[in-house]
C-alpha positions in Angstrom: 0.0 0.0 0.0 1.6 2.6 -0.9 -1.0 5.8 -2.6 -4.1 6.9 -0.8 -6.3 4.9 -3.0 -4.5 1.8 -1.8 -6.0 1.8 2.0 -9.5 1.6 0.8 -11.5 -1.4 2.8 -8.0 -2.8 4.0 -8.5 -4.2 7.6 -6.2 -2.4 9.5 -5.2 -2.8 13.0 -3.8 0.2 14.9 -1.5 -0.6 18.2 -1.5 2.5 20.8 -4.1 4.9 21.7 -1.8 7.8 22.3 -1.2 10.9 19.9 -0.1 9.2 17.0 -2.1 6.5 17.0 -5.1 8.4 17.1 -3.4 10.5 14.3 -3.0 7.1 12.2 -6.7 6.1 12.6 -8.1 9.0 12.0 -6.0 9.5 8.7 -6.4 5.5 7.5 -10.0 5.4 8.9 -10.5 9.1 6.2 -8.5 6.9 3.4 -11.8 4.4 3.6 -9.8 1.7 5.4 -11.8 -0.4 8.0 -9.3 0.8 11.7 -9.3 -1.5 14.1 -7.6 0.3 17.9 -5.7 -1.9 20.3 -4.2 -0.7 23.4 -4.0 -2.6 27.2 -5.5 0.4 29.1 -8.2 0.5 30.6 -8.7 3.5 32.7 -10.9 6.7 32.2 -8.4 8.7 30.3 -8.2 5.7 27.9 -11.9 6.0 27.4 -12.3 9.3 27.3 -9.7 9.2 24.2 -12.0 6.2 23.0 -14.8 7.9 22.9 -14.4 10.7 19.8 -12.7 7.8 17.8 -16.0 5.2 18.3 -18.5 8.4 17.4 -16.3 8.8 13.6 -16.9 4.7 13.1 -13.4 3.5 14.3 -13.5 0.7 16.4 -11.5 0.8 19.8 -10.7 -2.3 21.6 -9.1 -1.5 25.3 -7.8 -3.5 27.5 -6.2 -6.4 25.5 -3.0 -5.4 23.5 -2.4 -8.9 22.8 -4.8 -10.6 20.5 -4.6 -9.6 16.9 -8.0 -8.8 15.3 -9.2 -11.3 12.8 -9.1 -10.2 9.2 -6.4 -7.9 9.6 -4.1 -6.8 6.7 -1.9 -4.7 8.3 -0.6 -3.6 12.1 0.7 0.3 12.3 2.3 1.1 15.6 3.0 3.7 17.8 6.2 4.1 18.6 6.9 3.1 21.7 5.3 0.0 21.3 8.5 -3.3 22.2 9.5 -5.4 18.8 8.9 -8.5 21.2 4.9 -6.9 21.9 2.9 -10.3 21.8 0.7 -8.5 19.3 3.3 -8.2 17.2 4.1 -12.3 17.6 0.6 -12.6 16.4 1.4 -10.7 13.1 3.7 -12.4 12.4 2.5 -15.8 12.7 0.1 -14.8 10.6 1.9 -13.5 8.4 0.9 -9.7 8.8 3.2 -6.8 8.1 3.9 -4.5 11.2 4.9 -0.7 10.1 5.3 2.9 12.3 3.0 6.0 11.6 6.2 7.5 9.9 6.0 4.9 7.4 2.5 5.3 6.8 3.3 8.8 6.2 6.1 8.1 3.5 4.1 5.7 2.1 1.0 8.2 1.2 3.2 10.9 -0.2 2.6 11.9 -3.6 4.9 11.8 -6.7 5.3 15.7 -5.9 5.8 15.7 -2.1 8.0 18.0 -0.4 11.4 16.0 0.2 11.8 15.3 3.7 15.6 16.6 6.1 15.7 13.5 8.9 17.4 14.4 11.7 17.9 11.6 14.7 20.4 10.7 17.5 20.7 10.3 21.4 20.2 13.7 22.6 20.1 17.1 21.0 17.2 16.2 18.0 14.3 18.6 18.7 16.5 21.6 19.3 18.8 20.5 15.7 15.2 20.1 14.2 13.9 23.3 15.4 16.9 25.0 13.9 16.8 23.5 10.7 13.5 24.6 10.5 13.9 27.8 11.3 16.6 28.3 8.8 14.7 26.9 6.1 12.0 29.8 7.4 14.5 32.5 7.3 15.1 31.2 3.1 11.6 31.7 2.0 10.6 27.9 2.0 7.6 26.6 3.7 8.2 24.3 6.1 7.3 22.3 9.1 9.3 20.6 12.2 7.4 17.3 12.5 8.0 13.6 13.0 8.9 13.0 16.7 8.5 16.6 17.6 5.0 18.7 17.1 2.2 17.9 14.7 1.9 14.1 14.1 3.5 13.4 10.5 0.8 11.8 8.9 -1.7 14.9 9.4 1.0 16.9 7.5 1.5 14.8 5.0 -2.2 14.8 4.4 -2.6 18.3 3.8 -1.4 17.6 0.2 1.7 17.6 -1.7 1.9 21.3 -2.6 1.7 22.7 1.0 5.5 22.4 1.9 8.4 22.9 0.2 10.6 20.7 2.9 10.1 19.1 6.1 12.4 19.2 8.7 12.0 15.5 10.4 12.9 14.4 13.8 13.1 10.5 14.2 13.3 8.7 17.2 14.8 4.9 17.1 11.5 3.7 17.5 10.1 5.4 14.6 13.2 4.2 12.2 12.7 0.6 13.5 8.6 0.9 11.7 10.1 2.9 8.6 11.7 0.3 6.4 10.9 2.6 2.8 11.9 5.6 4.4 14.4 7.9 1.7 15.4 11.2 2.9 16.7 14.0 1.1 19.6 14.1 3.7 19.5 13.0 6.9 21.8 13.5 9.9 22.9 11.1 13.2 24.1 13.6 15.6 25.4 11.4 18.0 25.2 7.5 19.7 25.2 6.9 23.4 23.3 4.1 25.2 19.7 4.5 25.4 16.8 2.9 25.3 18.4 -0.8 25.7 15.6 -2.4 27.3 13.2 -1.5 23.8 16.2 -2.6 21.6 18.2 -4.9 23.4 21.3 -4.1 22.5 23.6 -1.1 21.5 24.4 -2.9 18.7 20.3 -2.9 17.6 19.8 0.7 18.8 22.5 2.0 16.6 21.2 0.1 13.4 17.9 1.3 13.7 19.1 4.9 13.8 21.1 4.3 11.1 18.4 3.2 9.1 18.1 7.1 8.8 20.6 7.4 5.8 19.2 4.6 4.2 18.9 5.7 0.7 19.9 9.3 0.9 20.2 11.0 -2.1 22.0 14.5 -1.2 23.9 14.1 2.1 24.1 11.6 5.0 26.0 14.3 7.6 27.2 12.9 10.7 29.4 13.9 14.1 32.7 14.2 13.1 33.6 13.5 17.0 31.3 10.0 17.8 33.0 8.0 14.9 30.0 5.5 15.3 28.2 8.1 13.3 30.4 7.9 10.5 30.5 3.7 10.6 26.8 4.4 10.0 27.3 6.3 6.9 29.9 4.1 5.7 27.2 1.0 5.7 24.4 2.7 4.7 23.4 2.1 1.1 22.2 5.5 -0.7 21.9 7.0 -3.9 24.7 7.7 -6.2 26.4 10.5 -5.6 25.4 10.7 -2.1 27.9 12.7 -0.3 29.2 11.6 3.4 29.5 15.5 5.6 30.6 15.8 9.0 29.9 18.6 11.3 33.4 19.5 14.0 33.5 21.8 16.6 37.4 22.1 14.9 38.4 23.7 12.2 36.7 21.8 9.3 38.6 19.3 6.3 37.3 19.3 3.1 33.1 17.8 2.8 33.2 19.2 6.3 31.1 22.3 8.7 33.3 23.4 11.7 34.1 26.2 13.4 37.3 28.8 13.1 38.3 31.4 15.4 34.5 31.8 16.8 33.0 31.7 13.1 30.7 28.5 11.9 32.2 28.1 8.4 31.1 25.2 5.5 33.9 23.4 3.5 31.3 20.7 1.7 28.7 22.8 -0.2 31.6 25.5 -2.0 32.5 25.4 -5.2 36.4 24.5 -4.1 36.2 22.5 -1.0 40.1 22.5 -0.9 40.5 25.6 -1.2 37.3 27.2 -0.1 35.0 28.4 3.2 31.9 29.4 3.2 31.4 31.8 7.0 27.8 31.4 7.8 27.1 32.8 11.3 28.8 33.7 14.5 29.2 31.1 17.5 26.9 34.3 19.3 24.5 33.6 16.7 23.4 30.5 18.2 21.9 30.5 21.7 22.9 29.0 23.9 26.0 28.8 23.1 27.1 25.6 24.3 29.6 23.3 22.8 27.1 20.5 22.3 24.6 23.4 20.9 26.7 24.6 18.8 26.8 21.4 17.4 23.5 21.2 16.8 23.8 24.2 15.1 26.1 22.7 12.3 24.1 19.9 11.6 21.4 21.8 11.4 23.3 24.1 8.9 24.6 21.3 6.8 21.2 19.7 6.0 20.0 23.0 4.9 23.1 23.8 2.7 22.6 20.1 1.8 19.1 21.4 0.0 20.8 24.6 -1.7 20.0 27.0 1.5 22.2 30.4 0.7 24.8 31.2 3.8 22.8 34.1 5.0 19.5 32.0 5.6 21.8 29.5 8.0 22.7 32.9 9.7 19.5 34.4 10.4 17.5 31.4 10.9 20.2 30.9 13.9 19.6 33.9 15.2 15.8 33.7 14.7 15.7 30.6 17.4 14.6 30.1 20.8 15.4 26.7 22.0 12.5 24.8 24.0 12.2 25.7 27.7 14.5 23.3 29.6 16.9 22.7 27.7 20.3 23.9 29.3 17.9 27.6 29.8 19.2 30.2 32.1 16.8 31.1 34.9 18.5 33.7 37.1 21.4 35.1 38.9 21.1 35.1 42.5 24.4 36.1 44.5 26.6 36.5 41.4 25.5 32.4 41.1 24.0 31.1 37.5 21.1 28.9 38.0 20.4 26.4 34.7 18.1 24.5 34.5 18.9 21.0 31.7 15.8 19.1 32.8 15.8 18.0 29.5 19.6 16.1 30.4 17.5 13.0 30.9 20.5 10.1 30.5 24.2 10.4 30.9 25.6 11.5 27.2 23.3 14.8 27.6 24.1 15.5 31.2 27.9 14.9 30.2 27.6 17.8 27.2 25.7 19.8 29.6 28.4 19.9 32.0 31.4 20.6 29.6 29.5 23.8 28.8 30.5 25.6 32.5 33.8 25.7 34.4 32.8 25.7 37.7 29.4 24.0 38.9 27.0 22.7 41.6 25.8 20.3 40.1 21.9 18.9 41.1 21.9 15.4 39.4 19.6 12.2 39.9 16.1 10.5 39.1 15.3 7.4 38.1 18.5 6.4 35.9 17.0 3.8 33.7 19.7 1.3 34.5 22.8 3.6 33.6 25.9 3.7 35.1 27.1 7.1 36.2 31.5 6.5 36.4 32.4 7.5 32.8 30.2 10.9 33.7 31.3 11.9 36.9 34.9 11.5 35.5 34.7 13.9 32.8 33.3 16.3 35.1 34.9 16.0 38.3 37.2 18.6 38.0 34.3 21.2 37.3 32.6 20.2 40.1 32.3 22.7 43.0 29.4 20.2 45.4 26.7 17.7 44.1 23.3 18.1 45.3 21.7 14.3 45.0 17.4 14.1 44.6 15.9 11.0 43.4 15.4 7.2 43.8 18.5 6.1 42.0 20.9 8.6 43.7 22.8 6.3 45.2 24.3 5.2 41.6 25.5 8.6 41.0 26.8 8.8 44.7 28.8 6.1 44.4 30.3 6.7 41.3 31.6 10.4 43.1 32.7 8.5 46.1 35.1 6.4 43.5 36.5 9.3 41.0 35.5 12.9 42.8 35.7 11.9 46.5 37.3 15.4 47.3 33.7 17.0 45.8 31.2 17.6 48.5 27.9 15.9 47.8 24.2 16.8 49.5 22.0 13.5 49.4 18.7 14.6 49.8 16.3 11.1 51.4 13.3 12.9 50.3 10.9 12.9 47.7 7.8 15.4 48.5 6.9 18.5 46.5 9.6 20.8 48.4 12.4 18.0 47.3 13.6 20.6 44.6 13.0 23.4 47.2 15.7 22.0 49.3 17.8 20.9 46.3 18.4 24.4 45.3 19.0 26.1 48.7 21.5 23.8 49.4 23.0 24.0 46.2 23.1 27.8 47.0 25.0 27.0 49.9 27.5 25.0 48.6 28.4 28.1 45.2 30.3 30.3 44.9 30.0 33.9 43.0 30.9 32.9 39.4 29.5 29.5 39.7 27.0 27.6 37.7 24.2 25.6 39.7 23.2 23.5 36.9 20.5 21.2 36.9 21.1 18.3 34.5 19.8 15.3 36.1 20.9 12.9 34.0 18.2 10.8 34.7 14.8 10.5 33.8 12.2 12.1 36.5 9.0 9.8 36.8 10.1 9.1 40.3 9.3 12.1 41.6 7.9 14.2 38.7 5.2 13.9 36.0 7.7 14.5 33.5 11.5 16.3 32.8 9.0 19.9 32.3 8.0 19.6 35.3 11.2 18.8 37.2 12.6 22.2 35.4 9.8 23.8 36.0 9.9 22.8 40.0 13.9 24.2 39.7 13.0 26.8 38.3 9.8 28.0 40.8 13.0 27.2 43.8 15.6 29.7 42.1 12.9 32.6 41.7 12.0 31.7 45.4 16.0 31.8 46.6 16.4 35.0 44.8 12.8 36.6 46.4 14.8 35.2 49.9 18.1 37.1 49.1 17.3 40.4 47.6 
């Protein structure tokens, strides 16, 4: 199935009631395909969601995720839904295709479509995909930040082939694991740390399924010039001739290469001369915040759009033009000559560690639930900014230990508590342990369900606690 035309009376099965599944039955259910919803819930908020889909004609079946509807043609998941999901042993037994609601979007594009600029990795792919689509904004093209990031994919594909120019596409590994037809225009992996292990299995499966991303690639496959796993993933991938490998380098750049001289973001790959030539496009003050890891971002982000013919001075204004999501290594206040930051968004150890390399001297208010990481590789790297550790969180311990074994000069704070004025506490004695010219940065590097609804409202907890130590102080 591959045109709209093509869904008509299929039987398909949908697996997950959240966002984009709803997004996926609505669209097939519009396409005149029978839809079929799965999902194990049960609970008032899964019927409440159950409810507008059964008034359009979809069927919603809660409570038993396991048992694959008879007649079905076709399962399209959510994302987060496990490979080893018993529906999905059910599908295949009967010999049923299972696909992601990206593919389903790829596969009803039109002969005219707008070509779509893929952008995954670990950490640091909404913010690269916001930029990208804010310089494509600043050249005159229309354009949308979509995939794993804003308006589910399929409703924009939906609203025809001549709305959008180009789409600026975030990807998580779960989406690239249900997208076997996926071809991008360019793509980018900005970088490969352990994640999500438990859904994959393996580092050795996570990183395949993000680098399913350059999978035929026409233009560019750009990749981190510093996590040479990136760069093994462009080396397998099989893409279009003439496909060009780019890397991005917080370095001065080689040849087929974005970097960064004497405080200048310059492009070696897209001039006429790449030996002899470089392209300046913007200003390391151009891009906010201006964080190593950031400005790394910001190079990807610039090569996919000089990857699709975007002129220098678009990559320069559309940096400029940006505001990064809240939480995301954000600046609250200065309280006492201190720096409060709040990286809520630092949910695992490869963003925390980036996060950290961005300040010289820091209190640093870490833990959460960790998700089974280990914490010594971190605390290495940044013991010798560390001014005191502030520990909050159910797997603290982890993180404590690993200080005891590499930093054990560095004070730490282990806070046994768990209530609503956890972070309160956190930041006063933070406070207490800074001094002027310090950073108290709060990058977690750990998820927050154990105490918090979700990362936004662990920064947004630091954040009330800084505005109420600088009310205290002034």
């Amino acid at each position: 199935m591959t045109f709209a035309s093509d869904w008509q009376g299929k039987n398909i099965t949908v697996a997950g009631l959240g966002v984009s599944g709803i997004s996926a039955a609505r669209a097939l259910a519009g396409l005149g395909a029978s839809v079929t919803v799965v999902d194990g819930g049960s609970a008032a908020a899964h019927e409440e969601r159950a409810a507008p889909l059964r008034g359009e004609g979809i069927s919603v079946r809660l409570g038993d995720a396991e048992t694959l509807p008879e007649g079905t043609d076709l399962v399209v998941t959510s994302p987060g839904w496990k490979p080893s999901s018993p529906l999905f042993a059910a599908a295949a037994e009967a010999g049923v295709d299972v696909i992601g609601d990206v593919e389903v979007a790829w596969r009803l594009r039109g002969p005219d479509a707008a070509p779509w600029l893929a952008i995954t990795g670990t950490n640091g792919k909404t913010t690269t995909t916001q930029m990208l689509a804010s310089i494509l904004e600043a050249a005159g093209l229309r354009t949308a930040a979509v995939g794993n990031i804003g308006t589910p994919i399929v409703d924009v594909v939906l609203e025809g082939d001549d709305a959008y120019d180009v789409l600026a596409v975030e990807l998580s590994s779960y989406q690239l694991h249900w997208a076997p037809s996926l071809r991008a225009h360019s793509a980018a992996v900005l970088n490969l740390a352990p994640d999500h292990l438990d859904w994959h299995g393996s580092m050795e499966a996570y990183a395949a399924d993000k680098g399913r991303i350059y999978e035929g690639n026409q233009i560019a496959c750009v990749y981190n010039v510093a996590d040479k796993a990136t760069e093994d993933l462009v080396r397998e991938a099989d893409v279009e001739e003439g496909c060009r490998a780019i890397g991005f380098t917080l370095n001065a750049p080689a040849p087929s290469q974005l970097g960064v001289v004497d405080g200048i973001l310059v492009d070696r790959a897209f001039v006429p001369d790449r030996q002899k030539q470089a392209q300046e496009l913007a200003e390391i003050s151009d891009v906010r915040p201006p964080a190593p890891h950031n400005i790394a971002n910001a190079l990807a982000a610039a090569a996919l759009a000089r990857a699709f013919g975007v002129q220098a001075t678009a990559v320069r204004d559309g940096l400029r033009a940006f505001r990064p999501d809240a939480h995301r290594i954000e600046h609250v206040a200065d309280v006492a000559q201190v720096a409060y930051v709040d990286d809520s968004k630092a949910t695992n150890t490869h963003a925390a560690q980036a996060s950290l390399a961005a300040y010289e001297s820091i209190v640093w208010i870490a833990g959460g639930l960790a998700k089974g990481a280990t914490f010594d590789e971190l605390v290495t790297s940044a013991a010798k900014r560390l001014r005191g550790v502030v520990l909050i969180g159910v797997d603290r311990a982890l993180i404590r230990e690993a200080l005891a074994r590499h930093a054990p000069e560095v004070p730490v704070v282990d806070l046994d508590r768990t209530d609503t004025g956890a972070m309160s506490e956190a930041v006063r004695r933070a406070a207490e342990l800074a001094q002027p010219g310090d950073t108290v940065l709060m990058a977690p590097a750990c998820a927050s369900m154990d105490m918090f609804t979700n990362y936004n409202k662990r920064g947004e907890a630091f954040a009330d606690a800084v505005r109420e130590l600088g009310s205290t102080r002034a």
